[in-house]
C-alpha positions in Angstrom: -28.6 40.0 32.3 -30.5 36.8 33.1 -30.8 35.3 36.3 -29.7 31.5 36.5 -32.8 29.6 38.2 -32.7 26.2 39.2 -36.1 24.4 38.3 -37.0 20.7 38.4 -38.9 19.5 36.3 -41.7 16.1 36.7 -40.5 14.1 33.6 -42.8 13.0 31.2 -45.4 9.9 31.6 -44.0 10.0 35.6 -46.9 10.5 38.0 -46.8 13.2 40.5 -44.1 12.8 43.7 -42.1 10.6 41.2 -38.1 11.2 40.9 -37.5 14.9 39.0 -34.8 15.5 36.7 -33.4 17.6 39.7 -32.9 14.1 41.8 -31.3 12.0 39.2 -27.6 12.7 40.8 -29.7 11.5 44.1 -28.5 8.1 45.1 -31.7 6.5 46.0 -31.6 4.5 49.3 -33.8 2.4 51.1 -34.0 3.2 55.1 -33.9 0.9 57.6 -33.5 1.1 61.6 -31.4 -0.8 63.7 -31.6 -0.4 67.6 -33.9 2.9 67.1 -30.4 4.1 64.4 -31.7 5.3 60.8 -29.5 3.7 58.2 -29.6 3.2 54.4 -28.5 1.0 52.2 -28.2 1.8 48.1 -31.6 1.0 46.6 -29.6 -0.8 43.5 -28.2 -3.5 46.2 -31.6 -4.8 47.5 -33.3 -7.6 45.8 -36.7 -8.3 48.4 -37.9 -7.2 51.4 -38.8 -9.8 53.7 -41.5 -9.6 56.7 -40.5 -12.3 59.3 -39.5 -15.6 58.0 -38.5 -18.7 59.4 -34.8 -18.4 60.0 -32.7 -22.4 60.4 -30.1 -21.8 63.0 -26.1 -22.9 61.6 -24.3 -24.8 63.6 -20.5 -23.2 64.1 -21.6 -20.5 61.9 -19.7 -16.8 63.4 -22.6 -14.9 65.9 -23.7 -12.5 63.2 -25.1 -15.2 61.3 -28.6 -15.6 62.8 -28.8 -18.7 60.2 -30.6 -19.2 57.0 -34.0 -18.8 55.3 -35.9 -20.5 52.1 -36.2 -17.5 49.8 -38.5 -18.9 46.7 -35.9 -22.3 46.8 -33.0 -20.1 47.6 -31.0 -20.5 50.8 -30.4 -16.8 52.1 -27.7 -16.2 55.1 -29.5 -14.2 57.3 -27.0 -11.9 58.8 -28.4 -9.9 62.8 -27.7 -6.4 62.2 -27.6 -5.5 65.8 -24.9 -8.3 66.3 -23.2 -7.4 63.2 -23.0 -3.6 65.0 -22.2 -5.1 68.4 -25.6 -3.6 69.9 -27.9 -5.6 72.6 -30.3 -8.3 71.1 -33.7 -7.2 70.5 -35.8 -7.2 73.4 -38.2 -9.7 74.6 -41.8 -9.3 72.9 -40.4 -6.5 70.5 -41.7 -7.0 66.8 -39.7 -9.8 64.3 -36.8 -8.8 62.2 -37.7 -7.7 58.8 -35.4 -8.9 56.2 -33.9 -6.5 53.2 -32.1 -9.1 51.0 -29.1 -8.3 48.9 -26.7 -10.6 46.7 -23.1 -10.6 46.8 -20.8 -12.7 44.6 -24.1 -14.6 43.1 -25.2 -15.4 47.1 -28.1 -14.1 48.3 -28.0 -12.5 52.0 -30.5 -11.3 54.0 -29.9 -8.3 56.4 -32.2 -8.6 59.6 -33.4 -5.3 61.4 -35.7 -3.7 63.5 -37.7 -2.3 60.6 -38.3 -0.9 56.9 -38.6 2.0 56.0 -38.9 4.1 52.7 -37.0 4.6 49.6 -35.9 7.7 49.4 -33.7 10.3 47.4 -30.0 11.1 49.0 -28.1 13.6 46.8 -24.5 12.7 47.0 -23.7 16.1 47.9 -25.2 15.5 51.2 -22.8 13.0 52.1 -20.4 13.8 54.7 -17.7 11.6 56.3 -18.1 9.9 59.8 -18.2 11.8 62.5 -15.0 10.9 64.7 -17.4 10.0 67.6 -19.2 7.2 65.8 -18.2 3.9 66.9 -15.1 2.0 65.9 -17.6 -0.8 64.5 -20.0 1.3 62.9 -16.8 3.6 61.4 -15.7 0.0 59.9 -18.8 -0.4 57.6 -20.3 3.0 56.9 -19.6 4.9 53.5 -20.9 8.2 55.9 -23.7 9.8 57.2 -26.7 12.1 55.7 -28.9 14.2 58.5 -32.1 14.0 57.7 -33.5 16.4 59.8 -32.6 16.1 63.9 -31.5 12.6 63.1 -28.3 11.3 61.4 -28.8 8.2 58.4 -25.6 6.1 58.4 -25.4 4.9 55.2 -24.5 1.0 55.1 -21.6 -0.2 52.5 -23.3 -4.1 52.1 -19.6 -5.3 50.9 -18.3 -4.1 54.6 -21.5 -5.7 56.6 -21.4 -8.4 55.1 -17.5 -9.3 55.4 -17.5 -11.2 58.8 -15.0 -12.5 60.4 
């Protein structure tokens, strides 16, 4: 009788740490943190990342829109993650927004938060549901949470965010 082992393999020509066979159903997702929060949004969504930029303040525009940047000619909507999440602005002398910019419907957007972190491998497995004690808001545009070790990763749906008003 043979035992069934699970092995991973390093595929061939990929350099060491690189994505194994084993973490191809892994959805890979770039982290983020909002308000000291861990989140993640699909890898597969994100077009740059953005150190602080120059951001044009809208007239009339709804109070998640923190206005608009030049990206390379493009105008980007540059949408306040903490105001999107209906958390407290960022605090006097605390670091600029970084920028993670996605594209919906041919329009680029750029999502501000507190910072970038990694991209990292989430098998879907690890997915579970939101908790029934996470915010009404935050219930409204996560697809669930991971834990990542102590702390919980709410993974962002960018369709959700970014449908204001």
């Amino acid at each position: 009788m043979q035992s069934e082992a699970r092995a991973s393999c390093t595929l061939p020509g990929t350099l060491p740490g690189a994505p194994t066979v084993a973490d191809a159903a892994a959805e890979m997702v770039l982290t983020l943190t909002v308000a000291g929060q861990l989140c993640g949004v699909p890898v597969l969504a994100v077009r740059d990342i953005l150190a602080s930029q120059a951001i044009t303040r809208v007239p009339l525009a709804p109070p998640e829109v923190a206005g608009s940047l030049n990206l390379r000619g493009r105008i980007v909507t540059a949408i306040d993650l903490r105001r999107r999440l209906g958390l407290p602005n960022r605090p006097a002398g605390s670091p600029p927004p970084m920028s993670v910019v996605v594209e919906q419907g041919g329009e680029l957007y750029s999502l501000l938060s507190d910072s970038v972190g990694e991209v990292v491998p989430l098998p879907a497995e690890g997915l579970a549901g939101n908790p029934p004690t996470l915010d009404s808001v935050w219930r409204e545009v996560s697809r669930g949470v991971h834990r990542q070790g102590d702390r919980l990763l709410i993974m962002l749906d960018v369709d959700r965010i970014l449908a204001i008003g």
